[in-house]
VOGU-63610 format. One record per residue (C-alpha): residue in three letters; z, y, x. Coordinates in steps of 0.2 Angstrom, whole numbers, plus 5000, padded with zeros to 4 digits. Each point is the difference from the previous one (the first is absolute). Example, Ala and Ser with C-alpha at 12.3 -4.5 7.8 and 13.67 -1.06 7.14 Angstrom:
2
ALA503949785062
SER499750175006
# end
This chain:
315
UNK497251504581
UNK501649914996
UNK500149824997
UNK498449895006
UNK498849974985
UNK499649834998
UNK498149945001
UNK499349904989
UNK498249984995
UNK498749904991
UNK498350025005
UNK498750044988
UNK498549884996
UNK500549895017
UNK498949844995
UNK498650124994
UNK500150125016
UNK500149865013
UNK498549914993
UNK499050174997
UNK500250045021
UNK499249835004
UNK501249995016
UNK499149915015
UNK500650005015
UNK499250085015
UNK500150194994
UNK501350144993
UNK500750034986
UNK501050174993
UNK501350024986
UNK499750194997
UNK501649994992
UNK501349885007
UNK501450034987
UNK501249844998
UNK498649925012
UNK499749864986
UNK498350005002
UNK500350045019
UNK500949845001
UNK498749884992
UNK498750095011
UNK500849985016
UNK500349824996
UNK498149964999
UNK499650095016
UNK500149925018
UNK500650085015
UNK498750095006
UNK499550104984
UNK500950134994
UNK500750094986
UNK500350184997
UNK501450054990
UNK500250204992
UNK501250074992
UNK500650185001
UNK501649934993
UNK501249985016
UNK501349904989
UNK498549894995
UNK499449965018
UNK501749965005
UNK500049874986
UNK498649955001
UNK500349975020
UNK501449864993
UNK498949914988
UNK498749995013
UNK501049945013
UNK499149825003
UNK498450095003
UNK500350165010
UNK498849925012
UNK498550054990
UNK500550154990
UNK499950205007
UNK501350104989
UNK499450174997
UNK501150124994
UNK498550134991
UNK499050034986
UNK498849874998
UNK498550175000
UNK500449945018
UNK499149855001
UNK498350085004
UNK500750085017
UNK501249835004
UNK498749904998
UNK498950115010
UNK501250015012
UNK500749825003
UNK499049865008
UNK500449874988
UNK498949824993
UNK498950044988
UNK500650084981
UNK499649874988
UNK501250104985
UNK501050114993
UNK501249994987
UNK500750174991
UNK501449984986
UNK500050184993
UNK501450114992
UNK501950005005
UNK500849835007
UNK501749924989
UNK500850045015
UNK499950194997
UNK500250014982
UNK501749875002
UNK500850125012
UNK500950144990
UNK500150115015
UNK498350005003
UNK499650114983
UNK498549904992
UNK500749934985
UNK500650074983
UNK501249864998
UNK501150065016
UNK500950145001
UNK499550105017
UNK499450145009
UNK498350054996
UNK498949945016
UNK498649864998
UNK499450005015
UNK499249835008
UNK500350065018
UNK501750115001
UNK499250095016
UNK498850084984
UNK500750194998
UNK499050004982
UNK501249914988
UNK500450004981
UNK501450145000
UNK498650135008
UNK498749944986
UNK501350024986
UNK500550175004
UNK498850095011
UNK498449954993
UNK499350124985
UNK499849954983
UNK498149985001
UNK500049905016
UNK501449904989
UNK499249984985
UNK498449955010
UNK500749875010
UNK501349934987
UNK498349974988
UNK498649955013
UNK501049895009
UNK501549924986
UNK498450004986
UNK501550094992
UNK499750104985
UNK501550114997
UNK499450055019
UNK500050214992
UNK501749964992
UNK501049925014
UNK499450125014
UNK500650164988
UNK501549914997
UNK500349975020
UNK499750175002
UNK501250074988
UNK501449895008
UNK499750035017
UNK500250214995
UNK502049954997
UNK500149885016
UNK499049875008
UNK499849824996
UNK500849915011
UNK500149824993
UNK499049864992
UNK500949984987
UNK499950194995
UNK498249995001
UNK499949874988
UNK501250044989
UNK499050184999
UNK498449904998
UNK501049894984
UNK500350164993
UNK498150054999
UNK498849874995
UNK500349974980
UNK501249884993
UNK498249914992
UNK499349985018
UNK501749935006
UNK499949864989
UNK498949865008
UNK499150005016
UNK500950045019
UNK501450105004
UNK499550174995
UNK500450075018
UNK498949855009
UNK498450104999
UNK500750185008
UNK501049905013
UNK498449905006
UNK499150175000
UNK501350095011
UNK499949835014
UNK498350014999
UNK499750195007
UNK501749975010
UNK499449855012
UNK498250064994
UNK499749824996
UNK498250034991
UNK499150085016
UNK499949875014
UNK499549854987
UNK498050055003
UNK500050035018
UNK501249855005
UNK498449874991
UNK498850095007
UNK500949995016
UNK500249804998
UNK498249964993
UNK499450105017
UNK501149905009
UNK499749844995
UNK499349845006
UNK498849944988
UNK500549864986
UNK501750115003
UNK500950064985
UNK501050144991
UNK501549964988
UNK500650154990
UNK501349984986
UNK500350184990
UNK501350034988
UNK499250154990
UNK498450044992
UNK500150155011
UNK500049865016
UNK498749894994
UNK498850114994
UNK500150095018
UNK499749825007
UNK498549944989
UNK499050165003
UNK500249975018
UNK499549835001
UNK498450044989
UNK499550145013
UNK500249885013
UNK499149854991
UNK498650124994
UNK498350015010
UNK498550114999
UNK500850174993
UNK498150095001
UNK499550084983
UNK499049874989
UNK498350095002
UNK500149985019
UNK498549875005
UNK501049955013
UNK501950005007
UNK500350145013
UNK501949994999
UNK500049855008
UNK502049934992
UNK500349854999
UNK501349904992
UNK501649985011
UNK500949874987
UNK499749884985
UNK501350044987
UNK500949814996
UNK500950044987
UNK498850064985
UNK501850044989
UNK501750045008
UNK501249835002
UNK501350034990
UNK501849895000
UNK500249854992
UNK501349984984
UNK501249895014
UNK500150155013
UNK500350124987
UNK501549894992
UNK500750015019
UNK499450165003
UNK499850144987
UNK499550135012
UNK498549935004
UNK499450024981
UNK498750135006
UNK499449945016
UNK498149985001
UNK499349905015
UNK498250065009
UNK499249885012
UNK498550085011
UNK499149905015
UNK499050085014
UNK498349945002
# end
């Protein structure tokens, strides 16, 4: 990989996230998505020596940094080097306390988009790849040029909002015929050339929303985000909490509709004299509308300008 890349990190709605889990001690906590292990570390710190924390990430460079941060509480902390659409068969697996919350920080961590090598930015120069785990055989290169126009055009708009979607996947395809694209910084300069000079001249980068698509069906980011809550609130000890910040209305919408389902009741038709389905509510949503960051993070932190915060308690 060439010289070491340097990690550095700042967690995302910190305060907000740590109050929101309600840590007591006593039970388990996860971080489906260790990352820099901010979050991690302030969790950890809470804990006593016989709870424990789980910490995922696919992301072998992120575990191994995330092992130094942690280092003054690896007595409490199991590292897990897996998807976090895991957690159902870990924690059905491993005798652990009790799970009193789970905290998920969606998207790509700083990490991976401040590593050139690592292919997920248009601001760095690199290989095509953005995978999370580099064990993955699916990675950018394969989607860019092997995927046909329609699948292109269909994930470019459903999964970037992105709509130039028809335009840039033609225009991939017609570069592709003369030699693959092989390189970042050609995809973006090809995705420049495309989008109109009048939809270039406010808003993001115009290649932010294509290159957000193309990670999202690479590390398939989108499809373990319903089954990992409903994983947690099955698990979970009552009073116990999940923590979800999402980057994207892609991410939240995915995570507000699951927590209804979970918090909803009865779900027999209305002219029904009585229930026969028999569901009840699994979790009372706490957070009516997202928790967004406050004007001082976002001084401090930019990124975290779209982060939205959900907080959901078992009952």
């Amino acid at each position: 990989m060439g010289e070491k890349t340097v990690f550095s990190h700042t967690s995302v709605l910190l305060n907000e996230c740590i109050d929101g889990l309600n840590i007591r001690k006593g039970y388990t906590y996860v971080d489906c998505t260790t990352g820099g292990g901010g979050h991690s570390y302030e969790i950890a710190k809470r804990l006593g020596r016989e709870d424990r924390l789980l910490c995922f990430d696919r992301d072998k460079d992120a575990i191994a940094a995330a092992k130094e941060r942690l280092s003054p509480f690896l007595d409490r902390i199991v590292f897990i080097n897996e998807n976090y659409s895991e957690l159902d068969s870990v924690l059905t697996q491993t005798k652990l306390p009790p799970l009193g919350g789970v905290l998920m920080d969606l998207g790509c961590s700083s990490f991976q988009f401040d590593a050139p090598e690592r292919g997920f930015s248009y601001m760095h120069d690199a290989r095509l790849d953005m995978r999370m785990s580099q064990d993955a055989v699916l990675d950018a290169y394969e989607v860019v040029n092997h995927y046909s126009e329609s699948d292109l055009r269909r994930i470019i708009y459903d999964y970037g909002e992105e709509r130039f979607a028809g335009k840039i996947a033609a225009a991939i395809l017609r570069r592709r015929a003369d030699a693959p694209i092989t390189t970042t910084t050609e995809l973006s300069d090809l995705i420049c050339g495309v989008i109109p000079k009048s939809a270039r001249a406010d808003g993001p980068h115009p290649a932010k929303r294509t290159f957000q698509a193309i990670r999202i069906e690479v590390n398939g980011e989108l499809d373990a985000i319903t089954p990992t809550i409903n994983a947690a609130a099955r698990h979970m000890a009552p009073t116990g909490r999940i923590v979800i910040i999402s980057f994207h209305s892609l991410e939240d919408r995915i995570v507000k509709q699951a927590y209804a389902n979970l918090a909803a009741g009865c779900e027999c038709p209305r002219d029904f004299p009585v229930c026969v389905c028999n569901k009840k509510p699994t979790i009372e949503i706490l957070t009516k509308k997202p928790i967004l960051p406050s004007a001082e993070e976002l001084e401090v932190n930019p990124r975290a300008r779209s982060a939205k915060l959900r907080i959901s308690e078992k009952i």
